[in-house]
C-alpha positions, 0 to 999 in steps of 0.5 A: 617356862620351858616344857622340857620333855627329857623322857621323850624320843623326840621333843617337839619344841612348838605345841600341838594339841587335838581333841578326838573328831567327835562323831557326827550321831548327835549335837554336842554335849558337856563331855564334848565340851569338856575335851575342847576346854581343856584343849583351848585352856593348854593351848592358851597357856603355851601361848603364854610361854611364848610357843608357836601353837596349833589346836586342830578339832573337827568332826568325824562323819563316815562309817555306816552308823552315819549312814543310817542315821541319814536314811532314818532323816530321808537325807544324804549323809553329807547333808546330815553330816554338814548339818551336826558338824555345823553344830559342833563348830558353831558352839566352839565359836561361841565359847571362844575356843582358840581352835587352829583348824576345824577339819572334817573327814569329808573334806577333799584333802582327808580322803587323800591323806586317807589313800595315801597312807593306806598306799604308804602301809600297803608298800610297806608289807603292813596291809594284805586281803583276807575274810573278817567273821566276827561280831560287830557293834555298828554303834561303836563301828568295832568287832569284837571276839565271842569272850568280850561279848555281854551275854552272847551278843551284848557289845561290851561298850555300849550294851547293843546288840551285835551282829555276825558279819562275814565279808571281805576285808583288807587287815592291817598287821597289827600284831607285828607293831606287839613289841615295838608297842610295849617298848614305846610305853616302856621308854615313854613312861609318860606317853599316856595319861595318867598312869592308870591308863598307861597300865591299862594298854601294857595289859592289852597289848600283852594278852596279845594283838590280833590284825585289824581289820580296816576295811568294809563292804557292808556300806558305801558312806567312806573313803574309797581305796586308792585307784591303783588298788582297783577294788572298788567295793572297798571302804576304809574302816572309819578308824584308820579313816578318823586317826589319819585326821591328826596328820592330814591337818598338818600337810602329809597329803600335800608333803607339807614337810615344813608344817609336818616338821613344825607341829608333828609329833602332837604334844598332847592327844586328849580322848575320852577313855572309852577310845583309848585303845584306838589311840594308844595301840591302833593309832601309835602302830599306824605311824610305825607303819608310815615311818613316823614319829608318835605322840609326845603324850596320849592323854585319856579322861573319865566320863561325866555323870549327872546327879551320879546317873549316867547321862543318856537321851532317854533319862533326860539327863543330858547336859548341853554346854550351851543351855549351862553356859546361856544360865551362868557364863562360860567362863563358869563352866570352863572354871568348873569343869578345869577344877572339879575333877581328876583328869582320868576320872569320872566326874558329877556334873549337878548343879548344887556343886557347880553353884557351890563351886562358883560361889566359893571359888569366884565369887568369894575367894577372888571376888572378894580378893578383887574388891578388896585390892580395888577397895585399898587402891582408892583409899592409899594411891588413888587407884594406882598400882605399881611394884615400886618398894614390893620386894622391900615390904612384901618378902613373905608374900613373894617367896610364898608366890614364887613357890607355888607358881615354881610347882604349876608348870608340873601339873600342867603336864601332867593334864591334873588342872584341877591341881594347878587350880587349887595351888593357885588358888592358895594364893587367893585365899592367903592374900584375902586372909593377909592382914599386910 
């Protein structure tokens, strides 16, 4: 099977996948997790389909929430940094996540990547100075305009206090990419996932795209301007800093045109949907800017609840794979999360409905499919399975086969695994029921 994407400008014919660095504020959790197996379950099927693949996590470990976090800690940010991002890595060994490369922002190689680019849209007409004055949210590293703030100061992603902030900044011209944005998305119907998100970024880029601010004074904990820019006090905005990591694992510092011509354009961004705009609008105007090709698919998830309460630290309410995969297995928890829900949309994590899952699922529906196949070849051939004389007696199973494998390779695209699941799925159940 062949993923064909006609709609696309460009069709990669190898398969690139990433997850977003995650942040380096706290150990991992289920949401981390979620993003990662759905990653390694995508590059484990093109592998299947016989595709070259690269799968590239990491961390993300600059910006001035970092730094602080270290100061609290009377440690560095690169100690408190290399500590949390060890903690990301070594999970994903854990749960045998197939991971090409695990790249980190502070690694030599990014912060090059980094000044390059930054040069590449300087040159280009795309970056000038000026004074940013607006309210900033250090949890979220974002400003945001009075009208969007939660009762005159709240951030209205997380909640926290805002803070006035007045400095020079260098602004990426974000408002020129307004157009050639919506065409993109226009062209590309299914350049974001799924079709709720895609509607969600037609309506911001419409209400119209202001530049960006993309560097600090406030702070020293990131990548320094190139020299050549000679401004010392300058940081790069921990965005521009982070969304370079896509390409900086593919050679673009070093001109690495043969692994760039390889694996670029991604096939498959997958981010959680409180960082879609960074993505679908900031990341796809930045490659326009460095005269790249954009992203076959951005594809955006819900969040996980617990017991339908939001998780949060001071609840309790945590879910940390780690502890669910040491109680039932990994490979249960990868079932779950792959089947329980829409991709796009929230979804529950309790431990009645993962019980039940496993039990219905795997235990009674394949399980029991196993045990009976392993029950029938030692009473008929002696525990020997082969395909001799299939077509012969089984026409009615293999046409009811091959129609539901025909539709999977559709919702595979389409990021709905839970879909893919639940038609195999069919199968399972019609051949445990099957007097045949």
């Amino acid at each position: 099977m062949d993923l064909n994407f006609k709609e696309l400008s460009k069709v990669n014919e190898n398969f690139y996948v990433t997850t977003p660095i995650y942040y380096v504020n706290d150990v991992p959790h289920i949401g981390h997790a979620y993003t990662t197996i759905i990653a390694d379950t995508l590059t484990r099927y093109a592998k299947l389909q016989g595709k070259k693949t690269f799968f590239l996590t990491g961390t993300d470990e600059h910006g001035q929430k970092i730094e602080e976090a270290a100061q609290k800690r009377n440690r560095t940010p690169k100690e408190y940094a290399n500590e949390i991002s060890g903690s990301f890595r070594s999970l994903w060994d854990e749960f045998n996540i197939s991971y090409g490369a695990f790249i980190r922002t502070t690694d030599e190689i990014h912060k090059t990547s980094v000044q390059k680019a930054f040069s590449t849209m300087l040159e280009n007409g795309d970056i000038y100075k000026g004074e940013y004055e607006g309210h900033y949210c250090v949890s979220c590293e974002t400003f945001f305009t009075e009208t969007q703030l939660v009762d005159a100061e709240g951030c209205p992603e997380c909640g926290k206090p805002t803070s006035i902030i007045k400095e020079e900044s260098y602004f990426f011209k974000l408002s020129k990419f307004e157009k050639p944005l919506l065409k993109w998305i226009d062209e590309n119907p299914k350049a974001i996932l799924p079709k709720s998100r895609r509607n969600e970024v037609i309506r911001f880029i419409e209400q119209g795209l202001v530049d960006l601010s993309i560097t600090r004074t406030s702070f020293s904990w990131g990548v320094g301007l190139p020299d050549h820019v000679n401004d010392p006090k300058h940081v790069v905005y921990v965005w521009l800093d982070a969304l370079m990591n896509y390409i900086t694992a593919l050679g673009y510092a070093e001109d690495n045109k043969e692994k760039m011509d390889q694996f670029w354009p991604a096939s498959y961004h997958l981010i959680g949907k409180d960082i879609l705009r960074f993505h679908a609008i900031f990341w796809p105007a930045f490659l326009m800017s460095l005269e790249l090709p954009l992203p076959d698919h951005i594809a955006a998830h819900g969040w996980w609840t617990r017991d339908g309460e939001k998780m949060s630290k001071s609840k309790g309410n945590v879910v940390f794979p780690r502890e669910v995969s040491d109680a039932y297995g990994v490979e249960n928890l990868r079932y779950f999360m792959l089947r329980e829900v829409p991709f796009g949309q929230d979804g529950d994590f309790s431990q009645r409905a993962f019980i039940d899952r496993i039990n219905s699922d795997l235990s009674n529906d394949l399980g029991n499919l196993l045990n009976r196949i392993i029950g029938m070849s030692a009473k008929y051939s002696e525990y020997e399975i082969d395909s001799v004389d299939v077509e012969k007696y089984h026409t009615k199973e293999l046409d009811a086969m091959n129609i539901a494998l025909d539709s999977l390779d559709g919702y595979m695209k389409e990021m709905q695994t839970h879909r893919y699941l639940e038609e195999l799925w069919r199968l399972f159940f019609y051949w445990k029921h099957s007097d045949n």
